[in-house]
N, C-alpha and C positions, 0 to 999 in steps of 0.2 A: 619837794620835787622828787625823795626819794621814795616817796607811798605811789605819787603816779606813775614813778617807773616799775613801782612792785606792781601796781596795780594791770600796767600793760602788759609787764609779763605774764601774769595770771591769764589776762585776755586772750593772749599769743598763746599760752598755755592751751587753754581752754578751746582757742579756733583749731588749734591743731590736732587735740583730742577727737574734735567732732570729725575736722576732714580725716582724719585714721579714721573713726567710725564708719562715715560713711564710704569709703575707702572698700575697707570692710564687706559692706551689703553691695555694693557695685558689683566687688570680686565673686561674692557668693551666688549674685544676678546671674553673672554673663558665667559662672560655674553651671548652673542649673541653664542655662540657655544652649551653652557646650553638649549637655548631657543630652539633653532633648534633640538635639540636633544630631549629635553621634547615632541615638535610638532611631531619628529617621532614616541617618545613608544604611543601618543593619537592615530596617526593616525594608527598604530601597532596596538591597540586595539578596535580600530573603525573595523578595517581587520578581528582581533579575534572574533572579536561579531557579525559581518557580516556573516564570516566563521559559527560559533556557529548556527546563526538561520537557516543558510541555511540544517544543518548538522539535527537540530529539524526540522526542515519540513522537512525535506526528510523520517525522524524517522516517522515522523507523515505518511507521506503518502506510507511509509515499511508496517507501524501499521494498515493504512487502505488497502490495496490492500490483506493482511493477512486476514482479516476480510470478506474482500468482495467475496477468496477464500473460506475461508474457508463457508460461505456462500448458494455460489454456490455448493459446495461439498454437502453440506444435500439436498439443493436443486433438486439435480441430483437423492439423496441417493431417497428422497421423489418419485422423478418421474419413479426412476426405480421401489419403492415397488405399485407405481400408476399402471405399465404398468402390474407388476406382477398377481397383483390382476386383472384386467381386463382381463387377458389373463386364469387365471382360472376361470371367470365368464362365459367368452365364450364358454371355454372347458366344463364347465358345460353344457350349454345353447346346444351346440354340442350335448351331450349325451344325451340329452332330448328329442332335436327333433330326435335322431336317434331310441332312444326308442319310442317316438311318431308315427315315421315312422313305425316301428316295429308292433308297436301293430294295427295301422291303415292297417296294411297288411294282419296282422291275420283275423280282424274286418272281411277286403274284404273276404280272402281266406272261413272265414266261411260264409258271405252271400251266396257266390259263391256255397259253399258245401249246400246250405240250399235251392238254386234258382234251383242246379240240381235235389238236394233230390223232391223238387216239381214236378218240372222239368218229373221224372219221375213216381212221385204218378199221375202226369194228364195223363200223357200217359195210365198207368193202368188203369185208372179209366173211361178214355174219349173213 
């Protein structure tokens, strides 16, 4: 009886060797499952941060196109009160020479009045 208790020991011995072994490869399994898994949240965040910049420049270039609107928009604002102004300069300039005209007409109308008034003081007189 005392070989079959060496004998279970040995057994015991020996299940216990294997489940350490396998023990072992289990640990080193779900080691290498850890690591892969770690590799994916890096590279998961590598994607976020990627995402992220792409997400700021685009903000960025929202920010400037808003800018370069609104811009153009005084721009526009400026060149319409430019055209405005120009356009009452003319209108002026218009009324001036029509008064010019005007009076340049009278001018004539009275030499006219003043070349027949002669006109017929010669007659008389000649």
């Amino acid at each position: 009886s005392g070989i079959n208790a060496e004998y279970g020991i040995e057994k015991n011995k020996e299940k216990a060797e294997d489940s350490r072994s396998g023990l072992e490869d289990e640990l080193a399994e779900l080691e290498r499952e850890l690591q892969l898994l770690l590799a994916d949240i890096s590279s998961g965040d590598t994607i976020a941060q990627s995402a992220q910049e792409s997400i700021d420049q685009a903000g960025g270039t929202v920010q400037s196109n808003e800018e370069e609107v609104s811009r153009l928009k005084k721009d526009y604002d400026d060149l319409e009160e430019l055209i405005s102004e120009k356009e009452d300069t003319i209108a002026e300039q218009l009324a001036d020479t029509e008064e010019a005209a005007k009076k340049s007409q009278e001018v004539e109308s009275a030499i006219n009045d003043k070349l027949a008034d002669v006109g017929v003081l010669t007659e008389k007189y000649v």
